[in-house]
C-alpha positions in Angstrom: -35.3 35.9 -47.1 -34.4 38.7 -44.3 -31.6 41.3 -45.2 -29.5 39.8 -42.9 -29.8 36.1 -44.5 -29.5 38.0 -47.9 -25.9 39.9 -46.6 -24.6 36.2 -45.5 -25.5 34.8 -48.7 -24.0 37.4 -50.4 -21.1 37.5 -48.2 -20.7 33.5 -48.6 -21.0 33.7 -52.1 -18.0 36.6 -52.4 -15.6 34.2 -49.8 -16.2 31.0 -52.4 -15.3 32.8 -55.5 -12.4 34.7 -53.6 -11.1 31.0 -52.8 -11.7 30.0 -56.2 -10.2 32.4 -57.9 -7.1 31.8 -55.2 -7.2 28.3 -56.2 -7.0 28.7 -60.5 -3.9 31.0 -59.2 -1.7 28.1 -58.8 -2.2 26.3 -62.2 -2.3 29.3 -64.0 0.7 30.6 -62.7 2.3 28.1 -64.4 1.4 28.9 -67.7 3.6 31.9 -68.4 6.8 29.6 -67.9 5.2 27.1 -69.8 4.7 30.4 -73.0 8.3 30.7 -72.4 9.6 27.0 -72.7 7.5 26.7 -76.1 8.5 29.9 -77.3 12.3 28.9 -76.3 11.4 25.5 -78.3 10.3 27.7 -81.1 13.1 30.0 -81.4 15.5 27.4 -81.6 13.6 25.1 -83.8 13.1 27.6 -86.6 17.0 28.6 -86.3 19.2 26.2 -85.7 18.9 22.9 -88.0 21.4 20.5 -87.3 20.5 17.2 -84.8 21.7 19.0 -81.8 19.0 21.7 -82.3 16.0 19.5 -83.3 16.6 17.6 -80.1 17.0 20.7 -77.6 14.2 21.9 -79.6 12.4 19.1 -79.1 13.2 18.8 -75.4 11.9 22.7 -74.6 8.6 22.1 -76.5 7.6 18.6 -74.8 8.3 20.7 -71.0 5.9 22.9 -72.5 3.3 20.7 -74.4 2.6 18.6 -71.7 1.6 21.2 -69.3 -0.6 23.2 -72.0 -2.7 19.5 -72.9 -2.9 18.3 -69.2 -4.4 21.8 -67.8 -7.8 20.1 -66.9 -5.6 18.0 -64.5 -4.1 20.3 -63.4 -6.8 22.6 -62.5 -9.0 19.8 -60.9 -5.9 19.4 -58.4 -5.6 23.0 -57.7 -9.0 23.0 -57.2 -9.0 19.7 -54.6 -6.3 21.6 -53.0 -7.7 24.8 -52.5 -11.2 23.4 -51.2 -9.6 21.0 -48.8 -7.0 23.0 -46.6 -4.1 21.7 -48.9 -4.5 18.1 -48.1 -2.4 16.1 -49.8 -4.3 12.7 -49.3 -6.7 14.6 -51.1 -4.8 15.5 -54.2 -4.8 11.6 -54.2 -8.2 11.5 -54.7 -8.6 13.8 -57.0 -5.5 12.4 -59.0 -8.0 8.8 -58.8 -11.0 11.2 -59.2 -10.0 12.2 -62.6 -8.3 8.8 -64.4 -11.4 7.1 -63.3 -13.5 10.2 -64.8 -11.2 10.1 -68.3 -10.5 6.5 -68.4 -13.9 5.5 -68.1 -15.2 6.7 -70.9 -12.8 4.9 -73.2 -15.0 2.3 -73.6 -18.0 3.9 -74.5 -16.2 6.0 -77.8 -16.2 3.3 -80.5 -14.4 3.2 -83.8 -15.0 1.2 -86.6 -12.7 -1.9 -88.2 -10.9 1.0 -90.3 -10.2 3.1 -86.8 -12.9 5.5 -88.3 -15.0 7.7 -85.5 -18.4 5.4 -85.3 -20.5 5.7 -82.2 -20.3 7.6 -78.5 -22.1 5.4 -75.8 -23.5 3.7 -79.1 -26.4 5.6 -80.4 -24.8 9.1 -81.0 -23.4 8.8 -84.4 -23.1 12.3 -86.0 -20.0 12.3 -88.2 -19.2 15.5 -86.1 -18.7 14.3 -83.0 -15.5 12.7 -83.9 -14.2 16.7 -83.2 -15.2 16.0 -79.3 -12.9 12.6 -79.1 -9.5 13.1 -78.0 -6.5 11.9 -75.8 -6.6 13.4 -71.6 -3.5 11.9 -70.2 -2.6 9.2 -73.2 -6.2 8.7 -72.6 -8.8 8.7 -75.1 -11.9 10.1 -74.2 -14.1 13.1 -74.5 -12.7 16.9 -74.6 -14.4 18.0 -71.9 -11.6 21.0 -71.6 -11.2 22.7 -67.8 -15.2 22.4 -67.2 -14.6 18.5 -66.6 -11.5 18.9 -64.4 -12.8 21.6 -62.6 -16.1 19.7 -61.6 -14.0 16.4 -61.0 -12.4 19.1 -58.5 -15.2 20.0 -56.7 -16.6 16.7 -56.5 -14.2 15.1 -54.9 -13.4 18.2 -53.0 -16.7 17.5 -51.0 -16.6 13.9 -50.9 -13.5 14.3 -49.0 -15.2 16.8 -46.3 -17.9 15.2 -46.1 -16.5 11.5 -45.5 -12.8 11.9 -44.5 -13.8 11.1 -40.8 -16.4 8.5 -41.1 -16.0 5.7 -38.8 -17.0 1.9 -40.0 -17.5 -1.3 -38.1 -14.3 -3.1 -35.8 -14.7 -5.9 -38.9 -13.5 -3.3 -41.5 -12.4 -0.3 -39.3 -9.4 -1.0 -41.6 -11.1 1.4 -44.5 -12.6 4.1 -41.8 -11.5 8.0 -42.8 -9.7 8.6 -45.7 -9.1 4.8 -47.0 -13.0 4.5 -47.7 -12.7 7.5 -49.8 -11.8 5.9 -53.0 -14.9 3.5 -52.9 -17.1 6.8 -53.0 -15.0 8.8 -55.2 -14.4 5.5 -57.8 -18.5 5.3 -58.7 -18.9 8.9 -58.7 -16.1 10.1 -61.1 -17.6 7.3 -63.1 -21.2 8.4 -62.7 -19.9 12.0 -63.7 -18.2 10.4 -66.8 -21.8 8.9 -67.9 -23.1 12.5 -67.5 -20.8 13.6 -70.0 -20.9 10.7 -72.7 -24.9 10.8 -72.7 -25.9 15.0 -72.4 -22.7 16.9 -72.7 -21.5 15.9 -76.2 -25.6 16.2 -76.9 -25.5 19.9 -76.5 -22.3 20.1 -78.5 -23.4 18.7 -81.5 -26.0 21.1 -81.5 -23.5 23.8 -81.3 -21.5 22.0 -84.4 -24.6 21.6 -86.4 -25.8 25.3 -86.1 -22.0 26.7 -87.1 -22.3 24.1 -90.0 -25.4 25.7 -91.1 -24.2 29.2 -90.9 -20.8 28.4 -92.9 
């Protein structure tokens, strides 16, 4: 690789995480009115008792909760919107992007007749792994924290510059540009989903069995 090539890649490489980073601004600029809501919640929880106060309370701490356990949403929108000059169709398909992604794995997290943890994707059984289940949007499904939004992001992010101008035959022109989207998006979210339930929670039951051993 010539200097040249090696100052564009360089150069390339600075412009994509300078767009990133502008991107995560917009979800976590949120997060400091969120801190105040909850502390708000807080303040008036612990002080005032009466019915009046545990519902105010009550009302401060939900605006704030559901921001706080929905930020892998959130950031896979941001990053949609940053990576696709603020489209809104395709903060669309990132808002199908990532309930296909989440929803999709319900199925494969089973629980025994007791609602005990039991299998993921039916042949990883550790006890431990019950830790990695949890609820994304009322949805149960792994915890795969701002990693799995942020990839949903990205994926569909390209799908959406890649495809959003494709033309299809007079028969079904109907579904040409952004209407054909969802029929790439849909199988890849859900591909992506797989990933997770077969390697992802793999690696982090390793993690979980070495801090066992070491406590």
């Amino acid at each position: 690789m010539t200097k040249q090539n090696t100052t564009s890649f360089k150069s390339q490489i600075m412009e994509f995480l300078q767009k990133f980073g502008r991107g995560l601004m917009l979800p976590i600029s949120i997060l400091p009115f969120a801190g105040l809501l909850l502390g708000i919640g807080g303040a008036i929880g612990s002080n005032i008792h009466s019915e009046a106060g545990v519902v105010i309370a009550g009302i401060f701490n939900g605006m704030s909760n559901v921001i706080f356990s929905n930020l892998p949403f959130l950031f896979c929108i941001a990053v949609v919107i940053t990576f696709t000059g603020e489209s809104g169709s395709a903060a669309l398909m990132g808002i199908i992007g990532y309930l296909v992604f989440t929803s999709s794995q319900t199925v494969f997290i089973n629980f025994d007749e007791t609602g005990g943890f039991k299998n993921i994707f039916w042949f990883h059984n550790q006890s431990g792994l019950s830790s990695l289940v949890g609820y994304n949007l009322g949805i149960r499904s792994l915890q795969t924290s701002l990693f799995g939004g942020i990839l949903i992001g990205f994926l569909v992010a390209w799908i959406y510059n890649k495809f959003k101008y494709i033309q299809l035959p007079n028969l079904i022109s109907f579904f040409s540009g952004t209407r054909f989207l969802p029929f790439l998006i849909i199988p890849a979210a859900f591909t992506t989903a797989l990933g997770f339930l077969i390697f992802d929670h793999g690696l982090d039951w390793q993690f979980i069995d070495l801090v066992q051993k070491q406590c």
